[in-house]
C-alpha positions in Angstrom: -69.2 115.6 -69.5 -68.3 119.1 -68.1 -65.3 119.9 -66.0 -66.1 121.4 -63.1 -63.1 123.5 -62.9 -63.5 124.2 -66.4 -64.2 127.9 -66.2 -60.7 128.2 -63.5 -58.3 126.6 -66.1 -59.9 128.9 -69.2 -59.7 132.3 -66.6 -57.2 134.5 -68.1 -58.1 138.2 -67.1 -55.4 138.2 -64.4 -52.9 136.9 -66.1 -53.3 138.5 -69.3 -52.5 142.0 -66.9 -49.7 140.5 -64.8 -47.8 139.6 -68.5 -47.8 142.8 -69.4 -46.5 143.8 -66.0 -49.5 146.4 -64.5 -50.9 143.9 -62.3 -52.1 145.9 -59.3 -53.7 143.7 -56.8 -52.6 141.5 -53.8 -49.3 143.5 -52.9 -47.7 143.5 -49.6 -47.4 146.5 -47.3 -44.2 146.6 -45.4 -44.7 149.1 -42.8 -47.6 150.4 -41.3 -50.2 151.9 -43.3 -50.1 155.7 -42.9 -50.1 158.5 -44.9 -46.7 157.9 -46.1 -45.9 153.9 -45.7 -43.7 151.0 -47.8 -46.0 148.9 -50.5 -43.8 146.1 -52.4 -40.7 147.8 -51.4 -41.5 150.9 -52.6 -42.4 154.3 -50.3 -45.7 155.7 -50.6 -47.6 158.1 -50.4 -50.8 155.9 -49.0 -54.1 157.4 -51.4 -55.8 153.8 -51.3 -56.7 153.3 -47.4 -59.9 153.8 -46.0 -58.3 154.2 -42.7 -60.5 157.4 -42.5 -59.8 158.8 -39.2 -55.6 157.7 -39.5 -56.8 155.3 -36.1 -54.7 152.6 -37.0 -51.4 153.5 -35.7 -52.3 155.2 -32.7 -51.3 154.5 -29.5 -54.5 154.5 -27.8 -55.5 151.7 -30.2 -52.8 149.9 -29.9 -52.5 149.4 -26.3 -56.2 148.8 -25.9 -55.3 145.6 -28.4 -52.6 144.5 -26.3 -54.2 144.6 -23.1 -57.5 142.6 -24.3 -55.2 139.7 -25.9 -53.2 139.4 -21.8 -56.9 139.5 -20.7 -59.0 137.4 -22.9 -56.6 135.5 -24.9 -56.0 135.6 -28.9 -59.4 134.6 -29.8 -63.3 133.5 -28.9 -63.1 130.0 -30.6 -66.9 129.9 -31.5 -69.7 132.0 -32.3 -71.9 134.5 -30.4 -74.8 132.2 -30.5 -72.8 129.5 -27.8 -69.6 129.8 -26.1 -68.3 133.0 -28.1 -69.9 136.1 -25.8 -67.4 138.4 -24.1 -68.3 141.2 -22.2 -66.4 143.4 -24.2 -69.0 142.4 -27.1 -72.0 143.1 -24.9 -70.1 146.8 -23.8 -69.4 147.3 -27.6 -72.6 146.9 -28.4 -74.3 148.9 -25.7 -72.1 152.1 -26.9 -72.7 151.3 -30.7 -77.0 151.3 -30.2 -76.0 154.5 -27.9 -73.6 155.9 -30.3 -76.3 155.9 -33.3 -79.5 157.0 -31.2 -81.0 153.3 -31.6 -82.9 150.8 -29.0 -80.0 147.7 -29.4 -77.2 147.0 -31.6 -75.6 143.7 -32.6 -71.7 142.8 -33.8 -70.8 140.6 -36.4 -67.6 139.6 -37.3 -67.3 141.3 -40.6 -69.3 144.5 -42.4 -69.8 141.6 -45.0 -71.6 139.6 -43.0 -73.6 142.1 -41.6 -75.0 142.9 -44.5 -75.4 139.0 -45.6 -77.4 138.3 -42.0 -79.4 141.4 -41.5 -81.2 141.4 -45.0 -81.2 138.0 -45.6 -83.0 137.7 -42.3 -84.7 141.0 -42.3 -86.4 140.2 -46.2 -88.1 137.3 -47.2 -90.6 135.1 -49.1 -93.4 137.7 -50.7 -91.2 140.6 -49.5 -89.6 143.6 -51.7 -86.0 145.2 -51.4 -85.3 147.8 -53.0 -81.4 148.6 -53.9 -79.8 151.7 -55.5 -78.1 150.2 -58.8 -74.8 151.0 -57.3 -74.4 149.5 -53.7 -72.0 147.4 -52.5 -71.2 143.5 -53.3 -72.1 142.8 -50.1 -75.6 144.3 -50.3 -75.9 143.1 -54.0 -74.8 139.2 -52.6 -77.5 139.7 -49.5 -80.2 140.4 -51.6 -79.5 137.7 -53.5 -79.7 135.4 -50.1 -82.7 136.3 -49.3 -86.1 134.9 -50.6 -87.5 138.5 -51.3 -87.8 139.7 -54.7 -85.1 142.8 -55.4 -85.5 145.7 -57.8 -83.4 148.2 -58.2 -83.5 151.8 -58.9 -81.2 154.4 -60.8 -78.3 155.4 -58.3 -79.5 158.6 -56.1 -82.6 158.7 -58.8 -85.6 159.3 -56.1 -87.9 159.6 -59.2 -87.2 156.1 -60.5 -87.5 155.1 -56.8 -90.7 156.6 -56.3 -91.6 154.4 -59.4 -90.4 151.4 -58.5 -92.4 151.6 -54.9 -95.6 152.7 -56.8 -95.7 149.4 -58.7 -95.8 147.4 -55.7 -98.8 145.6 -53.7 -99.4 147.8 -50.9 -99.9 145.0 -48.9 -96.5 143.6 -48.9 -93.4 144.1 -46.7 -91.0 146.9 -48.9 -87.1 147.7 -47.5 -84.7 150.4 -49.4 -81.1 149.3 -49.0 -78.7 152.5 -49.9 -75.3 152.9 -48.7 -75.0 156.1 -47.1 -71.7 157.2 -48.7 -71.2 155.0 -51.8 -67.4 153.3 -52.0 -66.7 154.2 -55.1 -68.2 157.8 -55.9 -68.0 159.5 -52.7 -71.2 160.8 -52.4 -73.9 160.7 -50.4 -77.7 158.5 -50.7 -80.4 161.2 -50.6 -81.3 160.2 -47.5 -84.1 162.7 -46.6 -85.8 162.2 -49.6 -85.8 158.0 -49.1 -87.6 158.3 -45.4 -90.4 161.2 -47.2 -90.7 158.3 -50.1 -90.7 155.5 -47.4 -92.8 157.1 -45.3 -95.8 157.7 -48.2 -95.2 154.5 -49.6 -94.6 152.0 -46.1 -91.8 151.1 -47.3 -88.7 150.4 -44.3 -85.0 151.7 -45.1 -81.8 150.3 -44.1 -78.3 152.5 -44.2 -75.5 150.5 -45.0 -73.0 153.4 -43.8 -69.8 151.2 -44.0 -67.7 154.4 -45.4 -69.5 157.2 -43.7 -69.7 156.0 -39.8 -66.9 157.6 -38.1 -66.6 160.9 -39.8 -70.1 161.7 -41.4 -72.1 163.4 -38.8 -71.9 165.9 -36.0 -70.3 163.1 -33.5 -68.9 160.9 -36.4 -72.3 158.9 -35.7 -73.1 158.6 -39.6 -75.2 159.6 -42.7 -78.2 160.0 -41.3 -77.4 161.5 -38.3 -75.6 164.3 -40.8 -79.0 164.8 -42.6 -81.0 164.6 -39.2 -83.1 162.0 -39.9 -81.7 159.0 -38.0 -84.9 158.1 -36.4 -86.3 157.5 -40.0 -83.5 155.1 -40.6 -85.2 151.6 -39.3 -81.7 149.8 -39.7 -78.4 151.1 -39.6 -75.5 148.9 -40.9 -71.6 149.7 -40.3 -68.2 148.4 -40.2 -65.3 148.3 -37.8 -62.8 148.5 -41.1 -62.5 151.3 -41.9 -62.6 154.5 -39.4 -62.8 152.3 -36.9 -59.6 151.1 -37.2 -60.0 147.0 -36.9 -62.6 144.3 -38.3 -66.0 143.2 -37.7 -69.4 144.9 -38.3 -72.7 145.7 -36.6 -76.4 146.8 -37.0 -78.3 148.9 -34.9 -82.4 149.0 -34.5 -85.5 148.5 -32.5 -84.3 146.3 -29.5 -87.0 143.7 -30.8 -85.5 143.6 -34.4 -81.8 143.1 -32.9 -83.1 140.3 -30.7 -85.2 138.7 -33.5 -81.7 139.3 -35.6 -79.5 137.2 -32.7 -81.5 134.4 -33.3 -82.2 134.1 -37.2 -78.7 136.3 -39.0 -77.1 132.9 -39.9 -74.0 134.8 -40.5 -73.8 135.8 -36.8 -74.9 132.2 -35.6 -72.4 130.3 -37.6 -69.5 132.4 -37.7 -66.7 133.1 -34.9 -67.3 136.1 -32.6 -64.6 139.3 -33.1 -61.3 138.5 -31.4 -61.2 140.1 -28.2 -57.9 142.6 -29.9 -60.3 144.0 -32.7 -63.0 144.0 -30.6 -61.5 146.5 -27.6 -59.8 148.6 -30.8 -63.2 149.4 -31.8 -64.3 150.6 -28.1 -61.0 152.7 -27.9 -61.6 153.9 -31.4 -65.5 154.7 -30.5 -63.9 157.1 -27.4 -61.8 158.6 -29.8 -64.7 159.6 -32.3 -66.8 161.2 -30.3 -64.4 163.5 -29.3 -62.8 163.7 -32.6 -64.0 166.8 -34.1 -60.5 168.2 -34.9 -59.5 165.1 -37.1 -63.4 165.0 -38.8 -62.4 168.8 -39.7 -59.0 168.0 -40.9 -59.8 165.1 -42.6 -62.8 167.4 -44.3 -60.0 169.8 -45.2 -57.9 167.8 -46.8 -60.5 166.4 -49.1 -61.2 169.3 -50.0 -57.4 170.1 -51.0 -57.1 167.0 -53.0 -60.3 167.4 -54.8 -59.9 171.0 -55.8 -56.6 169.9 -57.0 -57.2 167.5 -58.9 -60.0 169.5 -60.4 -57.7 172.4 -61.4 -55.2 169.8 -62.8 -57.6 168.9 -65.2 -59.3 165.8 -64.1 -62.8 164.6 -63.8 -63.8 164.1 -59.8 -67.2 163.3 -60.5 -69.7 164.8 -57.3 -67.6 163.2 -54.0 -68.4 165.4 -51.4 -66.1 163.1 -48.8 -62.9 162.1 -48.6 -63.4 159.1 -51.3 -62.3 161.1 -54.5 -62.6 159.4 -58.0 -60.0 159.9 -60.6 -62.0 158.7 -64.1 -60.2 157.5 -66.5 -62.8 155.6 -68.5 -60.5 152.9 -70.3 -59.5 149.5 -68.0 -55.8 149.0 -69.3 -55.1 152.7 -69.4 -56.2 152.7 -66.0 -54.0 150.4 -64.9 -51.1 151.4 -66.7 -51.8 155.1 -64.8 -51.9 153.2 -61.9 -48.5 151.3 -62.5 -46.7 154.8 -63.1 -48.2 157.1 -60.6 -46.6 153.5 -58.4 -43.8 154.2 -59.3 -43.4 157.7 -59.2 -44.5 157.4 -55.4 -48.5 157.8 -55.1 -50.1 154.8 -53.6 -54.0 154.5 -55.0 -56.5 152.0 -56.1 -57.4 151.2 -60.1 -61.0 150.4 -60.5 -62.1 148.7 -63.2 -65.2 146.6 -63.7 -67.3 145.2 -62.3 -66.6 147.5 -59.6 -67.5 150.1 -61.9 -69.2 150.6 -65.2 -67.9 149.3 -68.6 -66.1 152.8 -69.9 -66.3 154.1 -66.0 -63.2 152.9 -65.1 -60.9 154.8 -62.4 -58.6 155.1 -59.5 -60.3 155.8 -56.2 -58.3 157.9 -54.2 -59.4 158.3 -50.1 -57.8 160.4 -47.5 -56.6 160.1 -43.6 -57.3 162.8 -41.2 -53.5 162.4 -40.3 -52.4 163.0 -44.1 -50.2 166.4 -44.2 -50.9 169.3 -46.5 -47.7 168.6 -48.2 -48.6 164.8 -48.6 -51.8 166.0 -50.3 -49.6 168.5 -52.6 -47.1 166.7 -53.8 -49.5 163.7 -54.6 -51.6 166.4 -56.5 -48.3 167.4 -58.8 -47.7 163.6 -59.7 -51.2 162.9 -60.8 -50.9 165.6 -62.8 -47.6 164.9 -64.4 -48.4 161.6 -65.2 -51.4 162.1 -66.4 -50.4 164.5 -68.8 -47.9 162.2 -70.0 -50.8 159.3 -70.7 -52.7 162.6 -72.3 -55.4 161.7 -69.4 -56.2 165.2 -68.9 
C-alpha cells in the first residue's frame, strides 16, 4: 500500500543545497527592509525587495497603521462576505476603481487570491483562457481552478497568440490572462497588440499587473494605463505587496462584473478580510502614488544605472525595461553558489532557479527602490562584477 507521505520523506532538493552550505531561502531580516538593511546578521545592500516605491518605512505609512489598529482593532475576524466589511475597505476600494479608470473595484486579502477568485469565477465550463507561457504561479494555479479549458501561448509571442485564438469556436467565451510586467524578466506584455487581437477575435483580457501597479504609468496607475489602452483591459488585477507597501490584493472592472465577483470569488467569501493596519497603509500609500512622480522618475533612473552597469560589466540582462533586472546565469548550483558569495561580500538578491525559470535559465533577479542611492547602485554594480569574474560568469 502507498505511504502517503511517501514523496515528503524521499524529498531531498533542499537538503542536498543546505549540505553544501548555499541554501538561500527562508532567512530572517533584522532590520527594516531598505536599501541598505541586516539579513541573517549580515548588512546589505537590499537587491531582492519588490518594495518598488521604498513605501515601507515611511512615516506616512507608518502612522496611518498605527492609527487604524487604536481605531478598528488588530483584525476583522471573518470574511467580507459577513461580519468582515470596514469602511476603510469600502473607501479603499472606491479610490482603487477611481485610481484605474474602472466602474468598481473589489479587495482580497492577498494578490494570490485575487488571482485564484477572479479567473476561477470569471472562466468556466465550455470557456477558453488563454495564458502567456510565462505568468505567474498564481495565474498558472487559477487556471487550473477553473473548469475552462487553458492554452497557452509563447511568452510576448502575439503571432502564436493570434493562433491559438483562431483555432477556437467562435461561439465560446475566450479571456487572455498576461501579467503586465512579468516577475521574473522585467518586461512588459504587449498590451496593445492583445486588445487589437482580442478585439478581432472576441476574446476578453485580464492584466495581472502585480509588479507594474504603482510605478508603471503616468499616475503609477499601471500597464495599461502606460500603453493607453486601459479601457481595452476588461479586468485589471493588482497587489498591495509590493509598491503598495502592505498585503492584500484587488481587481477592478465593470461595476456588474465586481458585484457578480462579491458573490461567486470563493477566495474572497471564505477568506478573512485585510486587517484594518494593511488596509489604511494601502490608502496612505495610494495618496502617496499619485503624487509620486519624483520617486517613479528616480526609481526609473536607477534602473537604468544598474542595468547599464551590469551590462558593461559583462552580464546578460535579458530585455527588462523596469526596475526588475535579471542576472542569467544559466546553471542552478552555480547560481546559488554566486548568490552565496555576492551574500557575503554585501549584495542582498534573489537566485532563481526552476521552476521559476527555465531548465538552463537560471538567475538572480535583482529589483530596485526609488529610495536606493546612486552609490548603493554603484557599489552593488562593482561586487557583481568582481564576483562574477571570479566564478568566470562573465
Amino acid at each position: 500500500m502507498p505511504e502517503l507521505f511517501e514523496k515528503a520523506y524521499n524529498y531531498t532538493d533542499s537538503k542536498q543545497v543546505k549540505a553544501t552550505g548555499y541554501y538561500p531561502y527562508f532567512l530572517p531580516a533584522n532590520a527594516e527592509i531598505g536599501p541598505r538593511t541586516v539579513i541573517n546578521d549580515q548588512k546589505v545592500i537590499m537587491l531582492g525587495s519588490n518594495n518598488y516605491m521604498g513605501l515601507t518605512g515611511d512615516p506616512e505609512i507608518k502612522q496611518a497603521a498605527k492609527d487604524a489598529i487604536d481605531k478598528y482593532g488588530s483584525g476583522c475576524t471573518g470574511s467580507r462576505f459577513l461580519n468582515g466589511t470596514l469602511d476603510i475597505h469600502m473607501e479603499l476600494e472606491t479610490k482603487l476603481a477611481k485610481f484605474t479608470n474602472k466602474d468598481g473595484a473589489l479587495a482580497f486579502s492577498t494578490g494570490y487570491q485575487g488571482n485564484l477568485g477572479v479567473i476561477s469565477a470569471i472562466a468556466g465550463k465550455g470557456d477558453y483562457i488563454i495564458s502567456d507561457g510565462l505568468n505567474h504561479a498564481s495565474i498558472v494555479d487559477a487556471c487550473r481552478l477553473s473548469r475552462a479549458k487553458t492554452l497557452t501561448f509563447g511568452h510576448n509571442d502575439m503571432a502564436d497568440l493570434e493562433k491559438v485564438l483562431k483555432s477556437l469556436p467562435k461561439d465560446t467565451g475566450k479571456l487572455i490572462v498576461t501579467d503586465g510586467v512579468f516577475s521574473m524578466e522585467g518586461d512588459l506584455a504587449n498590451i496593445p497588440e492583445i486588445a487589437d487581437l482580442a478585439e478581432t477575435y472576441s476574446a476578453r483580457i485580464m492584466i495581472d499587473d502585480a509588479h507594474g501597479i504603482g510605478y508603471m504609468g503616468p499616475k503609477g496607475n499601471g500597464t495599461p494605463a502606460h500603453f493607453n489602452v486601459m479601457d481595452k483591459v476588461d479586468l485589471m488585477v493588482g497587489t498591495f505587496s509590493k509598491s503598495f507597501a502592505s498585503i492584500g490584493g484587488f481587481v477592478s472592472a465593470d461595476e456588474d462584473i465586481i458585484e457578480f465577483l462579491q458573490h461567486n470569488a470563493r477566495s474572497l467569501m471564505f477568506s478573512a478580510s485585510i486587517p484594518p493596519a494593511s488596509t489604511a497603509t494601502v490608502l496612505k500609500a495610494l495618496e502617496l502614488i499619485e503624487k509620486g512622480d519624483d520617486k517613479r522618475k528616480k526609481l526609473f533612473h536607477n534602473a537604468k544605472l544598474l542595468k547599464n552597469g551590469l551590462d558593461e560589466a559583462g552580464f546578460d540582462t535579458g530585455e527588462s525595461v523596469t526596475p526588475i533586472i535579471p542576472v542569467k546565469v544559466r546553471d542552478r548550483m552555480k547560481t546559488f553558489v554566486y548568490w552565496k558569495e555576492l551574500f557575503k561580500a554585501g549584495v542582498y538578491t534573489n537566485p532563481v532557479p526552476s521552476p521559476a525559470v527555465a531548465v538552463g535559465e537560471e538567475l538572480m533577479r535583482t529589483s530596485l527602490m526609488a529610495n536606493h542611492e546612486d552609490q548603493d547602485i554603484l557599489e552593488a554594480v562593482q561586487v557583481f562584477a568582481a564576483v562574477g569574474k571570479a566564478m568566470q560568469i562573465i
